[in-house]
MIDOSE-1310 file (N, C-alpha, C; in nm, 2 decimals, decimal comma, always signed):
residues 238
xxxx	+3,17/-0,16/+5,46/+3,18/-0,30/+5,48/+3,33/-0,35/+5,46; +3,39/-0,31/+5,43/+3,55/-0,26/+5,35/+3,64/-0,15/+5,46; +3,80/-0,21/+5,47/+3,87/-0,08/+5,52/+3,88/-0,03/+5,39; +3,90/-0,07/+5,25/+3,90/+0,01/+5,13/+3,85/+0,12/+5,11
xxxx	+3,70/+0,11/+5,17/+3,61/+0,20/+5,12/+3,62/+0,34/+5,20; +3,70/+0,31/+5,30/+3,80/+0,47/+5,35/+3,83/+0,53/+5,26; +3,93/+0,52/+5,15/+3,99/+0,55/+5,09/+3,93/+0,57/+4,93; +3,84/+0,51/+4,90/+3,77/+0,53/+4,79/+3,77/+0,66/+4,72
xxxx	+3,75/+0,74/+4,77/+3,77/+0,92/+4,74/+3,85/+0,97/+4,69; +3,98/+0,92/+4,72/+4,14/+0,94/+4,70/+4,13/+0,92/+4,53; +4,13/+0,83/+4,50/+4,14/+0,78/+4,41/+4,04/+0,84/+4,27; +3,92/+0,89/+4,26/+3,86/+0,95/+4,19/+3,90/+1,11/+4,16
xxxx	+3,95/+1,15/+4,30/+4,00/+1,30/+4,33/+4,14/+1,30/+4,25; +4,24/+1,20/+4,26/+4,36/+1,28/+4,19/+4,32/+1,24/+4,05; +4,27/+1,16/+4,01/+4,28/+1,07/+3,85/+4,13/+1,20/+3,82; +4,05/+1,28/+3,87/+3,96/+1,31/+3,82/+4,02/+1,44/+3,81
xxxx	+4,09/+1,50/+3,91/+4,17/+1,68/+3,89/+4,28/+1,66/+3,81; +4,29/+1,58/+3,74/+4,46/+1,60/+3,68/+4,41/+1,65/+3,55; +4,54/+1,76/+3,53/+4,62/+1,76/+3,56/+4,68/+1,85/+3,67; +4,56/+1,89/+3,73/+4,59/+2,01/+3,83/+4,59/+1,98/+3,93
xxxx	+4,63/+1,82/+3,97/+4,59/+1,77/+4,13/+4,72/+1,79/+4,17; +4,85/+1,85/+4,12/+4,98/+1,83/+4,17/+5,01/+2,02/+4,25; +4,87/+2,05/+4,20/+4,87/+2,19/+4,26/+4,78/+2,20/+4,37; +4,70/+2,10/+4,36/+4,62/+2,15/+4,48/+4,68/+2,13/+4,64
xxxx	+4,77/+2,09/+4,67/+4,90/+2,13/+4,80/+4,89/+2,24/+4,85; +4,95/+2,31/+4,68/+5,00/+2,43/+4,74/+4,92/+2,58/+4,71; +4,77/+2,54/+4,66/+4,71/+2,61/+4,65/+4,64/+2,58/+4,82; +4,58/+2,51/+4,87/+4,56/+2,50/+4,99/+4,62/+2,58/+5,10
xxxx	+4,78/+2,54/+5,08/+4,89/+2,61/+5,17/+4,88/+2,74/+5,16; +4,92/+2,82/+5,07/+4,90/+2,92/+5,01/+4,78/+3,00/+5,07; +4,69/+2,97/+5,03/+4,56/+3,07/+5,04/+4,49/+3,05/+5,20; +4,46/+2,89/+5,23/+4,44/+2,88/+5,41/+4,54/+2,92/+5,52
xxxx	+4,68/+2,90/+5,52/+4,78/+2,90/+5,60/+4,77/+3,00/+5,60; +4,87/+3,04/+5,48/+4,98/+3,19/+5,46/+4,93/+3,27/+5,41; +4,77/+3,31/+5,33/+4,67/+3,37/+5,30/+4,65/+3,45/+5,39; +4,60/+3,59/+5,32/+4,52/+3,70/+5,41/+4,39/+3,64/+5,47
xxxx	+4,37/+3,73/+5,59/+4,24/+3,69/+5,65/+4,11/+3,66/+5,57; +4,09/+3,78/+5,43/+3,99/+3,69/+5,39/+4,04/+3,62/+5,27; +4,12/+3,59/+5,23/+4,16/+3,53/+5,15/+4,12/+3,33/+5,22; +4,18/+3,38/+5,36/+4,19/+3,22/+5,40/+4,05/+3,20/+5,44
xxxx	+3,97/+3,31/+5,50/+3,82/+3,27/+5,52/+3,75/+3,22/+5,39; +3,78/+3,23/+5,29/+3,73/+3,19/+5,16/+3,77/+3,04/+5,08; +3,89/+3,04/+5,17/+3,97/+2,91/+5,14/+3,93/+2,78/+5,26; +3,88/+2,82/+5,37/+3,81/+2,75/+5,47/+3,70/+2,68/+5,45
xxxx	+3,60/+2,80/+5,34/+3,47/+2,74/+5,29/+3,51/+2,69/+5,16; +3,54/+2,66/+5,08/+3,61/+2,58/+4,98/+3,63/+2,42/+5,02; +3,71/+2,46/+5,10/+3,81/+2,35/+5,20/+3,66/+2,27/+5,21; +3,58/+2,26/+5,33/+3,53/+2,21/+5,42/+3,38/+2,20/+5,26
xxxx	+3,34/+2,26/+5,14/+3,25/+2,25/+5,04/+3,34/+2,10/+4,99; +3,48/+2,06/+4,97/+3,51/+1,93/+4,93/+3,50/+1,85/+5,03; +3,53/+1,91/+5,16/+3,58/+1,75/+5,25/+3,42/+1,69/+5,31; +3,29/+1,79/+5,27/+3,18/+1,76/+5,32/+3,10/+1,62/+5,24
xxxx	+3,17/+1,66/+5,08/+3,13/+1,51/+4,97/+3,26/+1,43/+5,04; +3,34/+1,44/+5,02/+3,45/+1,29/+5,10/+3,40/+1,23/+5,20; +3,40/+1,33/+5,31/+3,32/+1,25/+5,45/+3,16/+1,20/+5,37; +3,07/+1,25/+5,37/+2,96/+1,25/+5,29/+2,96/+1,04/+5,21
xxxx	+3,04/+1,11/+5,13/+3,08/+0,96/+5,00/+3,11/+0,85/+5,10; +3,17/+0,88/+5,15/+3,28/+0,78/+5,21/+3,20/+0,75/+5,34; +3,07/+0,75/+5,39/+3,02/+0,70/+5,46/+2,89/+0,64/+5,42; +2,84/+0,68/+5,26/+2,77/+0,60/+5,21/+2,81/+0,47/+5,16
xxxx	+2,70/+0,36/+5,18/+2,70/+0,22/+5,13/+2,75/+0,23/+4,99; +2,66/+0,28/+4,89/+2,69/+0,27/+4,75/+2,75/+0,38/+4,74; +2,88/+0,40/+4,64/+2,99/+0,47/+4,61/+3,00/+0,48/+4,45; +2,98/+0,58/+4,40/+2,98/+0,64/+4,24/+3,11/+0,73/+4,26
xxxx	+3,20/+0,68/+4,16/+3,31/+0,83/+4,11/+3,21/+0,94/+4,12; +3,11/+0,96/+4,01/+3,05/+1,05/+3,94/+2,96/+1,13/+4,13; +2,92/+1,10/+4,15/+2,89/+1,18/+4,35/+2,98/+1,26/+4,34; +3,14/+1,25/+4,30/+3,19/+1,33/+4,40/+3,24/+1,47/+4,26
xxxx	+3,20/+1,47/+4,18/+3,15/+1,59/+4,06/+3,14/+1,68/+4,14; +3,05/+1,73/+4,18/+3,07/+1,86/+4,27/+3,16/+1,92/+4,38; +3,25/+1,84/+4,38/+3,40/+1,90/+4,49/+3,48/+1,97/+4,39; +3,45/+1,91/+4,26/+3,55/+1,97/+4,16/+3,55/+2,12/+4,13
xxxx	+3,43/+2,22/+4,13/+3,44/+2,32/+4,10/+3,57/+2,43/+4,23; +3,49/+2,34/+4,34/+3,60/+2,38/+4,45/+3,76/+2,41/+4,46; +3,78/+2,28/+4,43/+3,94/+2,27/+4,38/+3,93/+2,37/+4,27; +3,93/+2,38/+4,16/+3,93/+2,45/+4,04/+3,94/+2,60/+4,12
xxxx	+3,86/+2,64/+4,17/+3,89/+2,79/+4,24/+3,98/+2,83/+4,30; +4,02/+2,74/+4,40/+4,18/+2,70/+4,48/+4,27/+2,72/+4,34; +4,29/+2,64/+4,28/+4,39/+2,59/+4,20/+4,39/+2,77/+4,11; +4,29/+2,79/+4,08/+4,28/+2,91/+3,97/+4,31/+3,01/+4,01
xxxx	+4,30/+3,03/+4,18/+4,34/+3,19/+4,25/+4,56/+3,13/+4,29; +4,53/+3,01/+4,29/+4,73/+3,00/+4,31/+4,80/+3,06/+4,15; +4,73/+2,98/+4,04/+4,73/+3,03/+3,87/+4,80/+3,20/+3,89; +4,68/+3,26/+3,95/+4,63/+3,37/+3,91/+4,80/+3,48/+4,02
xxxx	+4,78/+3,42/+4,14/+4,90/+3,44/+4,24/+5,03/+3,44/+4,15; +5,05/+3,34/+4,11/+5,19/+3,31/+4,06/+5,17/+3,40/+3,93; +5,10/+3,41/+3,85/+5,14/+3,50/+3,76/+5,15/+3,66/+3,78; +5,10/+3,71/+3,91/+5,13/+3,86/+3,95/+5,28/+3,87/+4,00
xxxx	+5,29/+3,78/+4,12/+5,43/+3,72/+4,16/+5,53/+3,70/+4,03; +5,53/+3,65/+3,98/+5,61/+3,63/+3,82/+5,72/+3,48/+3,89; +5,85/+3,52/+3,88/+5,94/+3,40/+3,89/+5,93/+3,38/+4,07; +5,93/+3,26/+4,10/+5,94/+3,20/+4,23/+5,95/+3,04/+4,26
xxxx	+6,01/+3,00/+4,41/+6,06/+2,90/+4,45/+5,95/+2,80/+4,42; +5,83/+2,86/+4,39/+5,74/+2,77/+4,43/+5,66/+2,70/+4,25; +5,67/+2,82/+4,20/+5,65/+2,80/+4,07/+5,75/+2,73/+3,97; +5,90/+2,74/+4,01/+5,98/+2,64/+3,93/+5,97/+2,49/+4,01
xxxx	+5,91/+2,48/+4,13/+5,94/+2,33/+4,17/+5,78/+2,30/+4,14; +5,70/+2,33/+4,12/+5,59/+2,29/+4,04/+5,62/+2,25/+3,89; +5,66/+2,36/+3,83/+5,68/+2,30/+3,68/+5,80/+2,18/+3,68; +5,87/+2,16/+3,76/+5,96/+2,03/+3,77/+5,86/+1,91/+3,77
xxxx	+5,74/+1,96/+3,96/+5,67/+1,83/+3,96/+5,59/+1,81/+3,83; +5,51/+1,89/+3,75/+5,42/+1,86/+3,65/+5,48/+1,80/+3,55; +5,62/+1,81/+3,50/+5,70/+1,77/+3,40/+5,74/+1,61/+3,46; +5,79/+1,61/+3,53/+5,77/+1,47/+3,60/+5,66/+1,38/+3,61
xxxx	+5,56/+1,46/+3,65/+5,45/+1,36/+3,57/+5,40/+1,33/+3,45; +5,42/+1,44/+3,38/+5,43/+1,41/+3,17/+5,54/+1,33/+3,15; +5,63/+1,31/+3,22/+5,70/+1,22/+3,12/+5,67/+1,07/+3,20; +5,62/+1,05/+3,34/+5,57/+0,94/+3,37/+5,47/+0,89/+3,30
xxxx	+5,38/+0,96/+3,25/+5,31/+0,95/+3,11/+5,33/+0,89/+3,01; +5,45/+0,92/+2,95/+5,51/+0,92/+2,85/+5,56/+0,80/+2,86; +5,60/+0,77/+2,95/+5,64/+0,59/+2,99/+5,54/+0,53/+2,99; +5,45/+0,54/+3,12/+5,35/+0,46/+3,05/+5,29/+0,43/+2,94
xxxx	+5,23/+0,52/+2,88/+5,21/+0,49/+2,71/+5,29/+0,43/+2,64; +5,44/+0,45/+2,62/+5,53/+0,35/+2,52/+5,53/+0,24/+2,61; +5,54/+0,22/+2,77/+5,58/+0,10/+2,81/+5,49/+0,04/+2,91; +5,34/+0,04/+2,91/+5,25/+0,02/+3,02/+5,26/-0,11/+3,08
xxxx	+5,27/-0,06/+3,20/+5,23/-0,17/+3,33/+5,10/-0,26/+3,35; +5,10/-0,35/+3,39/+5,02/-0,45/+3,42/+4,89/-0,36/+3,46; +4,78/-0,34/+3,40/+4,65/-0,29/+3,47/+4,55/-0,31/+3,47; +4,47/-0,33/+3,56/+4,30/-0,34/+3,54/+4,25/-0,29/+3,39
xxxx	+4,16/-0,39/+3,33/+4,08/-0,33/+3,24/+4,00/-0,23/+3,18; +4,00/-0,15/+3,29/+3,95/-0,02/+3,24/+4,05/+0,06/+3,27; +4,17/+0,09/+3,32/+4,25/+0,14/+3,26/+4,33/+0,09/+3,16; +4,37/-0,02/+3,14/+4,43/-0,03/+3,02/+4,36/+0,00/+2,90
xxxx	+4,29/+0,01/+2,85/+4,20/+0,00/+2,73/+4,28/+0,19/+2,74; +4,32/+0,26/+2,85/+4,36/+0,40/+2,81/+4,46/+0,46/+2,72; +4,55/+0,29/+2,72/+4,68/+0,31/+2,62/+4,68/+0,31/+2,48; +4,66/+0,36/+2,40/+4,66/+0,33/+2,24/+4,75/+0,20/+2,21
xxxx	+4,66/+0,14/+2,10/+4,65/-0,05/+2,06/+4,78/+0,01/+1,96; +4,78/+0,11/+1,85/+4,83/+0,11/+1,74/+4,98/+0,20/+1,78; +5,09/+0,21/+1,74/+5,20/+0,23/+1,81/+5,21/+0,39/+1,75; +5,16/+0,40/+1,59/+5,21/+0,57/+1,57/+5,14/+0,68/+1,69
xxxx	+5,00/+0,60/+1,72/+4,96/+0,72/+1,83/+5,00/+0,71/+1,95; +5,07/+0,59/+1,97/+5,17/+0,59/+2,13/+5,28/+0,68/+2,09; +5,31/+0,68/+2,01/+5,44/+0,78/+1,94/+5,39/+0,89/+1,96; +5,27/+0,98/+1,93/+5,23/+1,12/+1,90/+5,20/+1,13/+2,08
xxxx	+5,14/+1,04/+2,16/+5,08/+1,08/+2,26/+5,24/+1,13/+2,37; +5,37/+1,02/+2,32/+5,46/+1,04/+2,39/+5,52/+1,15/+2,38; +5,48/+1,19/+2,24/+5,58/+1,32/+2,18/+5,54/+1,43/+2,29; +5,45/+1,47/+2,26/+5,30/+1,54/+2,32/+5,38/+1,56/+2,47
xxxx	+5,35/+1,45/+2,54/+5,40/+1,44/+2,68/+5,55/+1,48/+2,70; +5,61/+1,45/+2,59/+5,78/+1,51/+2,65/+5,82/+1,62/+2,58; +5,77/+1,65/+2,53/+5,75/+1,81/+2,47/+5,67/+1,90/+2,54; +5,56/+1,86/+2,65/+5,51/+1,96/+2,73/+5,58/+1,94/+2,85
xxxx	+5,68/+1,87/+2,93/+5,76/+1,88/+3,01/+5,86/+1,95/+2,95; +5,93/+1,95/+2,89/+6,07/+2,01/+2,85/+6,01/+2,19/+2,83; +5,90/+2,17/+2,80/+5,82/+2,35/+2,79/+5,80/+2,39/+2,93; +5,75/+2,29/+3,00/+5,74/+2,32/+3,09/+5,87/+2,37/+3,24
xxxx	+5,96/+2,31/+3,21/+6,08/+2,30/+3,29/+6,17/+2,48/+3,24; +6,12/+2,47/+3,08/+6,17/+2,61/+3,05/+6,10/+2,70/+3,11; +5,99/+2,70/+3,12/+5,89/+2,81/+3,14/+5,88/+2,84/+3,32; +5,91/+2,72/+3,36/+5,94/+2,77/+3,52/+6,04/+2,83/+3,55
xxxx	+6,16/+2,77/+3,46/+6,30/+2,87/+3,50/+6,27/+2,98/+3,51; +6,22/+2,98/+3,42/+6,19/+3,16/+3,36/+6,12/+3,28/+3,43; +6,04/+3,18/+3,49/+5,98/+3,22/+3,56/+5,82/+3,27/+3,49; +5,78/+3,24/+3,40/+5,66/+3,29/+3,35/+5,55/+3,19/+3,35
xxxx	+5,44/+3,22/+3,43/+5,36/+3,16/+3,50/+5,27/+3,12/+3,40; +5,22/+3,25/+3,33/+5,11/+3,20/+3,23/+5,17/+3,11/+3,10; +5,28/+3,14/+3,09/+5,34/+2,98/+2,98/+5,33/+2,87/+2,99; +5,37/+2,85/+3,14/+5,37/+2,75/+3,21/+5,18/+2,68/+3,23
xxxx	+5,12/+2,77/+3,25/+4,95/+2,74/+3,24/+4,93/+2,67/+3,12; +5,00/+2,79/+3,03/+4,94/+2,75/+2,84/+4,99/+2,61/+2,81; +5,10/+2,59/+2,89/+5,17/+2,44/+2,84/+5,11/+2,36/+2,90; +5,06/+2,40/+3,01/+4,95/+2,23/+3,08/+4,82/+2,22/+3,00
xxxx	+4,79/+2,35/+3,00/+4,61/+2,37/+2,90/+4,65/+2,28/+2,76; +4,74/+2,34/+2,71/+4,75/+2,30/+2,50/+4,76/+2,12/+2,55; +4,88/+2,10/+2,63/+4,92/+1,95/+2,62/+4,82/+1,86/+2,62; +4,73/+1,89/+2,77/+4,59/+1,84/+2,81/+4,48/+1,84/+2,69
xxxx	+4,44/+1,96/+2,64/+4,33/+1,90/+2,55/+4,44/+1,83/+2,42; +4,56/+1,83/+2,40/+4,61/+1,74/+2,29/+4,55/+1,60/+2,35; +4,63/+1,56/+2,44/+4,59/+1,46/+2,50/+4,46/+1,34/+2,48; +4,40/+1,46/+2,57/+4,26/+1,40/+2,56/+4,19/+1,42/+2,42
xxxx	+4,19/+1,52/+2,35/+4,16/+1,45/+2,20/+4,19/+1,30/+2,13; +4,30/+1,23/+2,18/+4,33/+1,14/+2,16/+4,30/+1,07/+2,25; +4,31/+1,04/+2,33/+4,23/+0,92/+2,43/+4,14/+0,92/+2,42; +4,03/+1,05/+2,36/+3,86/+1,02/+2,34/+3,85/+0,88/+2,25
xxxx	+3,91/+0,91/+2,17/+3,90/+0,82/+2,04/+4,03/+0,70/+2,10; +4,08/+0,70/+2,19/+4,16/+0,58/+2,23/+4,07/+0,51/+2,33; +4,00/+0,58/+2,40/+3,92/+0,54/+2,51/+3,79/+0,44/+2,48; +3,71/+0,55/+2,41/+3,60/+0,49/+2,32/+3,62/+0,36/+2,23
xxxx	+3,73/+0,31/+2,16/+3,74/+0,23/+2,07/+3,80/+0,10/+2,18; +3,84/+0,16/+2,25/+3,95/+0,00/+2,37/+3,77/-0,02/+2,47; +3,71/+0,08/+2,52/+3,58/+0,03/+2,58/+3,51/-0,06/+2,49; +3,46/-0,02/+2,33/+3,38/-0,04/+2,28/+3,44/-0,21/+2,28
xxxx	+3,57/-0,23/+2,24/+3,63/-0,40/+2,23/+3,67/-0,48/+2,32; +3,68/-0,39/+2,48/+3,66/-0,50/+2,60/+3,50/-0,48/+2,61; +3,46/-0,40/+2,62/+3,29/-0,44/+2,64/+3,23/-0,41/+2,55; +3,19/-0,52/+2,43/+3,12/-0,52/+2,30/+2,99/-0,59/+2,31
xxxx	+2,91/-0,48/+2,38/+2,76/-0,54/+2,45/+2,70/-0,53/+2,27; +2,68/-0,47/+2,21/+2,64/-0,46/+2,08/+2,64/-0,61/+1,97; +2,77/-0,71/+2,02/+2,79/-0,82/+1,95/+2,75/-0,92/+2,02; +2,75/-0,89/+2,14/+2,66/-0,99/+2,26/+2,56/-0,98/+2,24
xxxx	+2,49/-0,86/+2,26/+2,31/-0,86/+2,24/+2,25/-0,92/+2,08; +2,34/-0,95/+2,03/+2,33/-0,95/+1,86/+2,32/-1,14/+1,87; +2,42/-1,20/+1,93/+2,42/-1,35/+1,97/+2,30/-1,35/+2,04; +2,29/-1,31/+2,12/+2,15/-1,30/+2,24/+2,04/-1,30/+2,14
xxxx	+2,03/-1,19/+2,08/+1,88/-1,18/+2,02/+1,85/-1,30/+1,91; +1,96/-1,34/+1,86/+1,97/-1,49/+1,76/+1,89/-1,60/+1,80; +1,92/-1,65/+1,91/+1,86/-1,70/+2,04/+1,73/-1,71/+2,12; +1,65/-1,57/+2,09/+1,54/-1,51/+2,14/+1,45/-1,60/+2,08
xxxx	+1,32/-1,67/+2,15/+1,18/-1,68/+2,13/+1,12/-1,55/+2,14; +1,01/-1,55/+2,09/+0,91/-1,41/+2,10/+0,90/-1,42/+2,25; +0,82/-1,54/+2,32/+0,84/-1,50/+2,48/+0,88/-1,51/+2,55; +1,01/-1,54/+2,51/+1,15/-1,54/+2,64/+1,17/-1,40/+2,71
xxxx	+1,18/-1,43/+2,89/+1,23/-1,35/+2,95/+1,35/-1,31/+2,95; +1,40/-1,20/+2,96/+1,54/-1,14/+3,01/+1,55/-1,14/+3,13; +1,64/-1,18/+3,21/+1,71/-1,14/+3,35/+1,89/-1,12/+3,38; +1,90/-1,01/+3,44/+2,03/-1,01/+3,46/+2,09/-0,97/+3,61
xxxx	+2,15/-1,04/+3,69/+2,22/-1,01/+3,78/+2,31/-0,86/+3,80; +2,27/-0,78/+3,78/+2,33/-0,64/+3,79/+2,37/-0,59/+3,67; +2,53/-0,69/+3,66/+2,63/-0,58/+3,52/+2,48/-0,60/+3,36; +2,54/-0,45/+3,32/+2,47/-0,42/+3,19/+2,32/-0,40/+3,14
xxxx	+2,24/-0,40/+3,30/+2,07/-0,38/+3,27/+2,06/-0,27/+3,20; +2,12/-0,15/+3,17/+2,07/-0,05/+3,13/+2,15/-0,06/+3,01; +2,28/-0,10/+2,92/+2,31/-0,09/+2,82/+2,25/-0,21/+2,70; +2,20/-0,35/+2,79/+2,07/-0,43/+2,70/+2,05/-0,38/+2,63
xxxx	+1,94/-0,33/+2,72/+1,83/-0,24/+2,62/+1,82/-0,16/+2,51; +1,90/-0,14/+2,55/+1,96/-0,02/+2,42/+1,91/-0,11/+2,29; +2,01/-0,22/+2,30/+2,01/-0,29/+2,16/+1,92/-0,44/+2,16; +1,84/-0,41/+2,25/+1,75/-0,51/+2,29/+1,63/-0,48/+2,28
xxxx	+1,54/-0,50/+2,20/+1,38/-0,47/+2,23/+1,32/-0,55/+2,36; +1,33/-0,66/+2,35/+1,29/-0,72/+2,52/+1,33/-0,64/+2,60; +1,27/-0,59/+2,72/+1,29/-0,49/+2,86/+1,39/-0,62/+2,95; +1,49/-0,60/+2,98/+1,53/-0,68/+3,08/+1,54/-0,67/+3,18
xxxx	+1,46/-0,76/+3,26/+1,46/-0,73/+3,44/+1,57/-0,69/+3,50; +1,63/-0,63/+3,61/+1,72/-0,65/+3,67/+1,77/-0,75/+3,84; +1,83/-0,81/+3,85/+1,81/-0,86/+3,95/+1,88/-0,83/+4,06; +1,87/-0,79/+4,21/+1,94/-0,75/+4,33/+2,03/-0,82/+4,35
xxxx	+2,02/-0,96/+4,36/+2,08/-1,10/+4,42/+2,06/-1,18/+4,40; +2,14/-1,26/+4,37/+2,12/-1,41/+4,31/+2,03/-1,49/+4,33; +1,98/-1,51/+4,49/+1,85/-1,53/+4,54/+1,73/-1,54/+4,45; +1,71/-1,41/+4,40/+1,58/-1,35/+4,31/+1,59/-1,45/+4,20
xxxx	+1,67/-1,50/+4,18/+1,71/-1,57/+4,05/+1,59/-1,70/+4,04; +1,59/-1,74/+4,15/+1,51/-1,90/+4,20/+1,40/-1,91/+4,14; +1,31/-1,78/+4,20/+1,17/-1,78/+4,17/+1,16/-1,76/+3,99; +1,22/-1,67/+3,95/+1,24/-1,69/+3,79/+1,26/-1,84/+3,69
xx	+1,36/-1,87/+3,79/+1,35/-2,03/+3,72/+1,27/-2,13/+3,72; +1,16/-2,11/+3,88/+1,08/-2,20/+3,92/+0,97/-2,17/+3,81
């Protein structure tokens, strides 16, 4: 219904592989192009196991991030046989201008977090509210670039792995608990439902126009209808 909704895919695919979406290029390249015969016959059915959920998603009406979960094992394979390449290969052109791009992206990181840009609500709530853990998350991020920029010189592939792995779950240990606590205070259905229920007669109906039917309930004993369209709304009032 949307030229948007072209594009919709894009966007769950790099923000959902990172941090390994800056490899999947040249794992592609690599293994379909310049790849042995079966190497690339293997890389063909990979290929065409992701682009079948894109085409797939992207021609369905309703669109979930979460649909396109199963393209991810695919990439991961790609990405894990380039891993695996570059560490038999040891030092190469291709593995120091990766660890450049990857370090470039940690420290774009790193900016964002000390200095975030104007963003939609559900990603901002990603930035930590309190400043020592913007401090630890930045450290984090410009200390696994600077590792990383070493470790490509060098040429050692699996350092270079170890430095995206350690940085990543640092990371995300901290944005669980950054993420969780900025969701829980832009959408504090728990303090809503709490005024709501204050409010309640024994037989008052619930109705809701789409957002939040299924997290109500949770803290709602009343079952709350859900409604398609505003339309539906009428006969309820009548």
């Amino acid at each position: 219904s949307r030229r948007s909704e072209v594009f919709f895919t894009i966007g769950p695919i790099v923000l959902g592989a990172l941090p390994w979406t800056v490899f999947i290029p040249a794992a592609v390249r690599s293994g379909w192009w310049r790849g042995e015969s079966d190497v690339a016959r293997k890389f063909r059915f990979l290929v065409f196991w992701a682009l079948a959920y894109v085409i797939v998603i992207t021609l369905m009406p309703q669109k979930r991030d979460r649909y396109l979960l199963p393209l991810f094992p695919a990439l991961a394979l790609m990405v894990g046989w380039l891993w695996d390449r570059w560490a038999v290969e040891g030092r190469s052109r291709a593995l120091r201008l990766h660890g450049w791009i990857w370090a470039a992206l940690a420290l774009g990181l790193a900016i964002a977090v000390l200095l975030p840009p104007p963003a939609r609500p559900d990603l901002a709530i990603l930035v930590p509210s309190v400043l020592w853990l913007k401090l630890l998350l930045a450290a984090v991020l410009i200390g696994a670039a600077v590792a990383a920029i070493v470790a490509a010189r060098t040429g050692r592939a699996l350092a270079l792995f170890g430095v995206v792995c350690a940085s990543t779950t640092l990371v995300l240990a901290c944005e669980t608990q950054v993420f969780v606590a900025g969701h829980n205070r832009t959408h504090d259905v728990k303090a809503f439902t709490a005024r709501l229920a204050a409010r309640l007669e024994p037989g008052d109906q619930l109705v809701t126009d789409k957002p939040g039917s299924l997290s109500l309930p949770f803290y709602l004993r009343p079952t709350v209808r859900e409604l398609q369209d505003p339309p539906a709304l009428a006969p309820v009032l009548a």
